[in-house]
C-alpha positions as CSV (number, residue, x, y, z in Angstrom):
1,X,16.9,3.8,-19.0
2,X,15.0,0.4,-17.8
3,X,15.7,-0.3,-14.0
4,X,14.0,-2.9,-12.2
5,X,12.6,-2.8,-8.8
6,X,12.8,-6.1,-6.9
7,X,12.2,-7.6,-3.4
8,X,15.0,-9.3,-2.2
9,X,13.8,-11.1,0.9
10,X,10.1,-12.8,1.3
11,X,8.3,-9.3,0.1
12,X,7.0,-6.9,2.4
13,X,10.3,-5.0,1.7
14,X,9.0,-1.5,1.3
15,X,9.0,-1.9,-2.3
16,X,5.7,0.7,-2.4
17,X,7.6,3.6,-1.0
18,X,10.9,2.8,-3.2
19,X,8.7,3.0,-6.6
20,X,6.2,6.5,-5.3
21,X,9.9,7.9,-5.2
22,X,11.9,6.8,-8.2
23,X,8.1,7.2,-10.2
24,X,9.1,10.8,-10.1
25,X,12.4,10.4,-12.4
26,X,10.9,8.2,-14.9
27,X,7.9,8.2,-18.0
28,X,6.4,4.5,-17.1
29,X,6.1,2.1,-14.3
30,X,5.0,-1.5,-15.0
31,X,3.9,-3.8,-12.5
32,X,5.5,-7.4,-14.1
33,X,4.1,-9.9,-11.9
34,X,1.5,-11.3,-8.9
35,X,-1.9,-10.5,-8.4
36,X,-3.8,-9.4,-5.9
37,X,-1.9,-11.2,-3.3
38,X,0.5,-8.4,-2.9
39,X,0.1,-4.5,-1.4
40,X,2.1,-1.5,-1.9
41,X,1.1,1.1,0.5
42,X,2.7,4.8,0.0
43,X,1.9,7.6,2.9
44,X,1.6,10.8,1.0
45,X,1.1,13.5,3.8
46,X,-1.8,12.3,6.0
47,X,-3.4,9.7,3.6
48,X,-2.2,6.5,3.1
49,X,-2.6,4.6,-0.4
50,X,-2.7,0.4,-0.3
51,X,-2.5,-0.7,-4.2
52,X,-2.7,-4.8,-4.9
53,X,-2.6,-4.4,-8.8
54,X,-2.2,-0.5,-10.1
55,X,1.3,0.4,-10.0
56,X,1.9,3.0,-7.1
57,X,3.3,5.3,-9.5
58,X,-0.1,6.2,-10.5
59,X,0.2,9.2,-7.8
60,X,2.4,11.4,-10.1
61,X,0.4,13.2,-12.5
62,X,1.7,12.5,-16.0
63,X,3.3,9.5,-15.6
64,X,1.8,6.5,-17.6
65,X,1.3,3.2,-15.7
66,X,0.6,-0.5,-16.8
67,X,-0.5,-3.6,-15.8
68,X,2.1,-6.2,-18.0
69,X,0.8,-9.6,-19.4
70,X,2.6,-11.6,-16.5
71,X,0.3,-10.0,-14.0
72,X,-3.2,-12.1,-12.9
73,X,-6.0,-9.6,-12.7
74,X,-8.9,-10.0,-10.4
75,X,-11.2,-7.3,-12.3
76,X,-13.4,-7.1,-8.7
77,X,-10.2,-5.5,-7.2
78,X,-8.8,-3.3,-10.3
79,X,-12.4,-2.3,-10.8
80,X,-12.3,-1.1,-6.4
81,X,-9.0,0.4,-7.3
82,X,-9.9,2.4,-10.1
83,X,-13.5,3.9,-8.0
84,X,-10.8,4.5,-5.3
85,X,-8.7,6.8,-7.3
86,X,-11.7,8.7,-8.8
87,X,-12.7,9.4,-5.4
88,X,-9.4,10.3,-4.6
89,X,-9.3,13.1,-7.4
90,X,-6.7,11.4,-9.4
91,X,-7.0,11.5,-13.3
92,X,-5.8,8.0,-14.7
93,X,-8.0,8.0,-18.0
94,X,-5.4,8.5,-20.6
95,X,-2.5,7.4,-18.4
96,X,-3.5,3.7,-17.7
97,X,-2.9,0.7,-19.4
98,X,-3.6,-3.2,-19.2
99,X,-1.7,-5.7,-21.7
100,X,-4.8,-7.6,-23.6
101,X,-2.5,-10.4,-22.7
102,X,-3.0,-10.3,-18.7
103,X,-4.5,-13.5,-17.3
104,X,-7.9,-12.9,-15.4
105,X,-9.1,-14.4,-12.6
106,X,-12.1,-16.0,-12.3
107,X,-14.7,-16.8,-9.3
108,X,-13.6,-20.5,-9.7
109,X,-10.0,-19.9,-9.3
110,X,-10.5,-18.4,-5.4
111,X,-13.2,-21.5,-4.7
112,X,-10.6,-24.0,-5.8
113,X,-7.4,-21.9,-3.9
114,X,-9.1,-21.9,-0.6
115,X,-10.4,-25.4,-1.1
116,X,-7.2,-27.1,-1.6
117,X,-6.0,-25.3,1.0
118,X,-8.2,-26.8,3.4
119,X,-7.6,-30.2,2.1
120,X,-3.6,-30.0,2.6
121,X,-1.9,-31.5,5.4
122,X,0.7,-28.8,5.0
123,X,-0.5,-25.6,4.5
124,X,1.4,-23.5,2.4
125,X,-0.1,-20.1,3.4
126,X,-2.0,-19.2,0.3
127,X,-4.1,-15.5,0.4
128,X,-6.8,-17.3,-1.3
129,X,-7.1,-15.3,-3.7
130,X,-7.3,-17.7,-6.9
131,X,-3.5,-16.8,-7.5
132,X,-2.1,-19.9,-8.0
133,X,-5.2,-21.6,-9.4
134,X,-5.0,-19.0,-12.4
135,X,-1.2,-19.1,-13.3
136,X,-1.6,-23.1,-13.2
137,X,-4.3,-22.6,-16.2
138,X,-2.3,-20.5,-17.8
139,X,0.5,-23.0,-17.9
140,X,-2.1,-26.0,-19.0
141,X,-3.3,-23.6,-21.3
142,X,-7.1,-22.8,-20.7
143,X,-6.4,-19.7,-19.5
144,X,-8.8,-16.5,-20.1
145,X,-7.1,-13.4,-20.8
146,X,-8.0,-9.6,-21.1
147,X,-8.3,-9.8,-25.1
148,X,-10.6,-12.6,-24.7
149,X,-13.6,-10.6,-23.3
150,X,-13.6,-8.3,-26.3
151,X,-14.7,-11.1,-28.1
152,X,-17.6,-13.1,-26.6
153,X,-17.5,-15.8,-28.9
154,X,-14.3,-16.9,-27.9
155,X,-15.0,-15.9,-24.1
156,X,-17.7,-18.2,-24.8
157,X,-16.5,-21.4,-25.9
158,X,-13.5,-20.5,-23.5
159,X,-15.4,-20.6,-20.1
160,X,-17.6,-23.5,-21.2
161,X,-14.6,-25.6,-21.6
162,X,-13.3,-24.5,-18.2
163,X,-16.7,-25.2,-16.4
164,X,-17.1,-27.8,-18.1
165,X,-13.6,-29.6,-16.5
166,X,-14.0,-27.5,-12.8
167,X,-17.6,-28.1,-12.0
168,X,-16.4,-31.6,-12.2
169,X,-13.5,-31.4,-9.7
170,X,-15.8,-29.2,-7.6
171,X,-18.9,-31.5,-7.1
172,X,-16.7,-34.8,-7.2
173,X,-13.3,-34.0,-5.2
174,X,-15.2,-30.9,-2.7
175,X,-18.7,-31.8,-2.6
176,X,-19.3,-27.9,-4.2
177,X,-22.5,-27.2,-6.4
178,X,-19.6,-25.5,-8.7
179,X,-20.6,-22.2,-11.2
180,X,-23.1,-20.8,-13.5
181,X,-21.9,-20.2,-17.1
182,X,-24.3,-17.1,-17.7
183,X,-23.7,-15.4,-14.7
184,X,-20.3,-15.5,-15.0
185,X,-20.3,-14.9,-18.7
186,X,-22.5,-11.6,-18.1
187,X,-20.4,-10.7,-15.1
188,X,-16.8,-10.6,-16.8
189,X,-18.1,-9.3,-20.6
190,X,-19.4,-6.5,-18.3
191,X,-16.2,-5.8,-17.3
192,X,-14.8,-6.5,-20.7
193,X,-16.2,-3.1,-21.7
194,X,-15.3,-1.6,-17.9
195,X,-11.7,-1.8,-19.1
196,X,-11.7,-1.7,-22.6
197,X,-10.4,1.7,-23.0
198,X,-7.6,0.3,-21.2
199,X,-6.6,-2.5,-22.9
200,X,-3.4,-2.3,-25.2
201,X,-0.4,-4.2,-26.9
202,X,1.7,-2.7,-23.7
203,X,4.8,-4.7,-25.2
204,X,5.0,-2.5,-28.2
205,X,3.6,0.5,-26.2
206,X,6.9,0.4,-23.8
207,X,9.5,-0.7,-26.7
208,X,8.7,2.2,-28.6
209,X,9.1,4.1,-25.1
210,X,12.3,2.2,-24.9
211,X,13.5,3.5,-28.7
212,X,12.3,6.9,-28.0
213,X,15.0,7.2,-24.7
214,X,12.1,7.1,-22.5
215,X,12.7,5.6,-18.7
216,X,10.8,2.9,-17.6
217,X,10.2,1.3,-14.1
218,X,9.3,-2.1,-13.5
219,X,8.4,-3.4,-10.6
220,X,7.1,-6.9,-9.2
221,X,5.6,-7.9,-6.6
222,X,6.3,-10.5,-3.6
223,X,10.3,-10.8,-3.0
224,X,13.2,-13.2,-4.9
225,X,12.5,-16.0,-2.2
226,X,8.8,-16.0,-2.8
227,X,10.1,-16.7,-6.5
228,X,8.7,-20.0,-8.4
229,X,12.1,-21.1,-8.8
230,X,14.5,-19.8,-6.6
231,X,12.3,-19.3,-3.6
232,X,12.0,-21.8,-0.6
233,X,9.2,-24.1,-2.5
234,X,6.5,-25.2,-2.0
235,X,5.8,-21.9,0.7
236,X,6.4,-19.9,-2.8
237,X,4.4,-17.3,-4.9
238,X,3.0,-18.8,-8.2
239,X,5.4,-16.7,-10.8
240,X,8.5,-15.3,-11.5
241,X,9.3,-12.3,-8.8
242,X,12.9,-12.0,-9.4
243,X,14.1,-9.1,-12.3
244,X,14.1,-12.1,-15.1
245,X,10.4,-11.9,-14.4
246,X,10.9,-8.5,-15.5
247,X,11.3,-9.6,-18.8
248,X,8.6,-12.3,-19.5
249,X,6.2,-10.3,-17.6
250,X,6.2,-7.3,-20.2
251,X,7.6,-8.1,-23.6
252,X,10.9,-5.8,-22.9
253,X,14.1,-7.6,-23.9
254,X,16.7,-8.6,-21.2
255,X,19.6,-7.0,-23.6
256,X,17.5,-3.6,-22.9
257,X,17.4,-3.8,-18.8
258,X,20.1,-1.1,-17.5
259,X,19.7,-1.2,-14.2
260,X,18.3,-3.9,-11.1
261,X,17.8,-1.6,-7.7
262,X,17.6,-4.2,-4.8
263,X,15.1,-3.6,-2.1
264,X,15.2,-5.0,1.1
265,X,14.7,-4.4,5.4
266,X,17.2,-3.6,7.4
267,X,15.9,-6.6,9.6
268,X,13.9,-10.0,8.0
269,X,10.1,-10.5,7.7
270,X,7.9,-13.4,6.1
271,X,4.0,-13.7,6.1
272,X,2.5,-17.0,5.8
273,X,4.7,-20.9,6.2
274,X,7.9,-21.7,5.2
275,X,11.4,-22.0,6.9
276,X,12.8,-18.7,8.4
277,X,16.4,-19.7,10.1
278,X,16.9,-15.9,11.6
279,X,13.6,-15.4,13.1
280,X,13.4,-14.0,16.5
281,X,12.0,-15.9,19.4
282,X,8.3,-15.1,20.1
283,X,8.4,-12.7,23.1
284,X,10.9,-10.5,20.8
285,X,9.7,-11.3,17.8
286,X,5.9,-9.9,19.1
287,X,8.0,-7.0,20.3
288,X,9.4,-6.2,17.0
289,X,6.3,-6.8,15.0
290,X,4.2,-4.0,16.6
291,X,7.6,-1.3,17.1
292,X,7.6,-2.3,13.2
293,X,3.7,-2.6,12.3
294,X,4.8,-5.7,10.6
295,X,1.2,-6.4,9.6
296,X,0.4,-7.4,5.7
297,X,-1.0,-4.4,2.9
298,X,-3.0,-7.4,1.8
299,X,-4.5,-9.8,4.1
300,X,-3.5,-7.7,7.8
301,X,-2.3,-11.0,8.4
302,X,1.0,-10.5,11.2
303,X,4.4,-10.7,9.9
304,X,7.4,-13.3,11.4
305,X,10.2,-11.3,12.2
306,X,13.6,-11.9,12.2
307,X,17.9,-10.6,12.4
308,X,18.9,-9.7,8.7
309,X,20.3,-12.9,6.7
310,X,23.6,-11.7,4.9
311,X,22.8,-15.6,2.9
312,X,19.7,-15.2,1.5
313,X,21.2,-11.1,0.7
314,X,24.2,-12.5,-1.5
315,X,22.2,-14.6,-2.6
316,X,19.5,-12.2,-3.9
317,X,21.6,-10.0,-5.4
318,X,23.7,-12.6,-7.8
319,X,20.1,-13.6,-9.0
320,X,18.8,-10.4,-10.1
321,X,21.8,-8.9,-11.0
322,X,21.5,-6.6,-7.8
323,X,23.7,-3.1,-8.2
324,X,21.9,-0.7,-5.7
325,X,20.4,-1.8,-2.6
326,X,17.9,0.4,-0.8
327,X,16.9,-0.5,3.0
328,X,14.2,0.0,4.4
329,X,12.6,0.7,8.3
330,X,16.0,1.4,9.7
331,X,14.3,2.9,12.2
332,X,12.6,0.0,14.0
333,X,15.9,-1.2,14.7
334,X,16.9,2.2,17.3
335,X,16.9,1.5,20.6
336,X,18.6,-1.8,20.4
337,X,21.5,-2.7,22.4
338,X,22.5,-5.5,20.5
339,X,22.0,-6.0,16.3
340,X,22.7,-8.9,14.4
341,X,23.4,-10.4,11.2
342,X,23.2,-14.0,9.8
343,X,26.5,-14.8,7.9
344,X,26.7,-18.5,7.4
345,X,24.1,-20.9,8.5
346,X,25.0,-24.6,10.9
347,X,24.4,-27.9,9.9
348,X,25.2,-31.1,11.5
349,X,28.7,-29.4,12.4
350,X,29.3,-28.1,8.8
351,X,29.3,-24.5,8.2
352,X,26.8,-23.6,5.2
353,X,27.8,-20.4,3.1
354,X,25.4,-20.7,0.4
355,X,21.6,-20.2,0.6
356,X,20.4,-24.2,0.3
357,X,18.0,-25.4,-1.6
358,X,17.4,-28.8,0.5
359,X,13.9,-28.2,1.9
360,X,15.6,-30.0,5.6
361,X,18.8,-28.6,6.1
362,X,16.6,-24.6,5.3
363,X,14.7,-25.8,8.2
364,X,16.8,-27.2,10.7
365,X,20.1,-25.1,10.1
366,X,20.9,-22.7,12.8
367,X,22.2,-19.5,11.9
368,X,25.5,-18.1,12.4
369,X,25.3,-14.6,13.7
370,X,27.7,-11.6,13.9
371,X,27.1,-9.3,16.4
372,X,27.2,-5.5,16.2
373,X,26.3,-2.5,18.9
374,X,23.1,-1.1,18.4
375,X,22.6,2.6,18.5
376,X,20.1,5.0,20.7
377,X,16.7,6.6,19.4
378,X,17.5,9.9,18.2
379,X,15.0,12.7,18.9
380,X,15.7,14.3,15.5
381,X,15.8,12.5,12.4
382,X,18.9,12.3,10.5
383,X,18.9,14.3,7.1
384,X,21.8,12.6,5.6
385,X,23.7,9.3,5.9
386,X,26.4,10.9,8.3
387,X,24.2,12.1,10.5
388,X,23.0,8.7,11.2
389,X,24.4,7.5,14.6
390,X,27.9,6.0,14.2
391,X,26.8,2.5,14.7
392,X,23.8,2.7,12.5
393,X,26.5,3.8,9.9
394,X,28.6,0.9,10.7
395,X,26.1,-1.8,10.2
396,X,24.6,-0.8,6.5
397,X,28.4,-0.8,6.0
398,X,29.0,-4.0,7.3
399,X,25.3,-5.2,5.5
400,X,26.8,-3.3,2.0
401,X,30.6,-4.9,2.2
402,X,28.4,-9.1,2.5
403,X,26.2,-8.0,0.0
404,X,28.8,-6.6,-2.6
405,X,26.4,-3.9,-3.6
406,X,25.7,-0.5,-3.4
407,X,23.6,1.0,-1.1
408,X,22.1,4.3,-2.4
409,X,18.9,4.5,-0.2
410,X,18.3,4.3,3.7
411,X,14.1,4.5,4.9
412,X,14.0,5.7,8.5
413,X,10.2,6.5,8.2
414,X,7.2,5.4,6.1
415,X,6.7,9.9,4.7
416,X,8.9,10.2,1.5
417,X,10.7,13.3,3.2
418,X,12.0,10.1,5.6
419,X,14.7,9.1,3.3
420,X,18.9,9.5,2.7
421,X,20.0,9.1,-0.4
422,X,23.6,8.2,-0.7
């Protein structure tokens, strides 16, 4: 079976914890798409793991992990990663793979993300990370890609091109001095033979694990509204995080994905710019974010908090084809007297029941809430959904019936024993 992991609010879902658990039940977990710009972190006892490229899965002994072609590498990172889990004890070396097709990032790519950053008048809340900058020459074309370092003749005539064309924008548009070809050059074919033993045709690697019954996991990073297309542009991710992403991002047919598993918070969170029509006012919203540790994997930047948006939730779940939902931190919301949840959003008087894509009416619309009763801390944690407290039961009822799907997980911890399965 192929099931899909995907965020269904602005990332920062919980994703992490959702894939170290279903990792157990299944032969191969693919990360699809993103960078370094997004973190998984997975508490395993007293030590906590933060990955930004290495699918989390990587924890379970046996279990073969990959990095698909939709993914932007940053080999400073992978390279960071892979020391980390040697000194971790973890054996990766025959369980590890990298499509040749992956996109790298290169030390021009961060440059020329956090210097158009600086130049915009609306910032869009980029990591800085070269994300963007690499997708975008992967779409004119120039890209460099994992199977290009194994051959330094075409690396070669590859990166001269590009510095040719950047050092140019650099010096003229940012006043930089722009790069060195041979340092560069030395630097990646370097890591060229770091990962060679790594590299692989990982779409004919996980079709013939899909023709031998095998189960698969793919997961992406971000969440559906930090999406390319569906998410609220421009404060987007530079690919395709919904489960179509899934897809494109490995060389695995739609016809052969059995299953999309929905991930999202019991409560709304976004790092960074953008609209947010449910986000709490500051003095609660400060309150929240540290009863939550709403702080990014990535960048430790804080999170906006906000009520759960039933909208952007239906929403979500007709895109990727959403059958199971799983929420997350149910926790942080004991203790509350009041809950609510966005069903409909306000505009000039008219009542809005679908997410919108106008870039005004996402920012000025005023949600329209229903309210629920909250439910007490309880000393003991639950061990099963009906142990949960009557009115916690009643709201991911209430959250299941908007979202017309299935919810199958509840988090009320960040440990893996600090989770009902229903």
């Amino acid at each position: 079976m192929n099931i899909v992991l995907v965020g269904m609010q602005w990332g920062d879902e919980g994703k992490g914890k959702i894939i170290d658990i279903l990792s157990q039940k299944v032969d191969y977990i693919v990360r699809y798409q993103g960078g370094n710009n997004a973190g998984h972190t997975v508490v395993v006892g007293d030590k906590e793991y933060i990955f930004h490229l290495i699918p989390s899965g990587i924890l379970h002994a046996g279990k073969i992990c990959c990095i698909g072609n939709g993914v932007v590498i940053d080999p400073d990172v992978l390279l960071r990663e892979l020391d980390d889990l040697r000194n971790n004890g973890i054996d990766f070396k025959r369980r590890f793979k990298i499509s040749s097709l992956a996109h790298l990032i290169m030390p021009y790519h961060k440059n020329l993300d956090q210097l158009r950053e600086g130049k915009r008048k609306n910032k869009i809340g980029t990591t800085g990370r070269g994300i963007g900058p690499c997708y975008a020459d992967k779409i004119n074309r120039c890209g460099i890609r994992m199977i290009d370092l194994s051959n330094p003749s075409v690396f070669r005539d590859k990166l001269k091109d590009n510095l040719k064309e950047k050092n140019e924008i650099f010096k003229k548009v940012y006043q930089h001095p722009g790069f060195s070809f041979k340092k560069i050059y030395r630097q990646y074919l370097d890591y060229g033979k770091l990962f060679a033993p790594y590299v692989s045709n990982t779409a004919v690697l996980l079709n013939d694990a899909t023709d031998k019954k095998m189960d698969i996991l793919l997961e992406g990073a971000q969440g559906t509204f930090l999406d390319i297309d569906f998410g609220t542009y421009p404060f987007v991710t530079s690919s395709s995080a919904t489960s179509g992403g899934s897809c494109i991002g490995t060389g695995i047919s739609p016809v052969k994905i059995d299953k999309v598993v929905g991930v999202c918070k019991a409560y709304t969170t976004r790092v960074g710019e953008g609209p947010f029509p449910t986000e709490y006012s500051s003095g609660f919203g400060k309150f929240m974010r540290d009863k939550g540790k709403e702080f990014g994997a990535t960048t430790g930047r804080p999170r906006r908090c906000g009520w759960f948006d039933a909208v952007m939730g239906r929403e979500s779940v007709m895109l990727n084809g959403i059958s199971e939902l799983a929420i997350m931190k149910m926790d942080i919301l004991d203790g509350l007297d009041k809950i609510k949840i966005c069903i409909a959003y306000r505009y000039k008087g008219k009542i809005i029941k679908e997410f919108p894509h106008d870039f005004e009416v996402l920012s000025k619309a005023t949600p329209v809430y229903k309210e629920m009763p909250g439910w007490p801390s309880q000393d003991n944690k639950p061990g099963s959904f009906k142990e949960l407290h009557r009115n916690a039961r009643a709201y991911l009822l209430e959250l299941q019936n908007r979202l017309k799907a299935k919810i199958t997980m509840v988090s009320i911890g960040s440990a893996r024993k600090d989770t009902l399965f229903i």
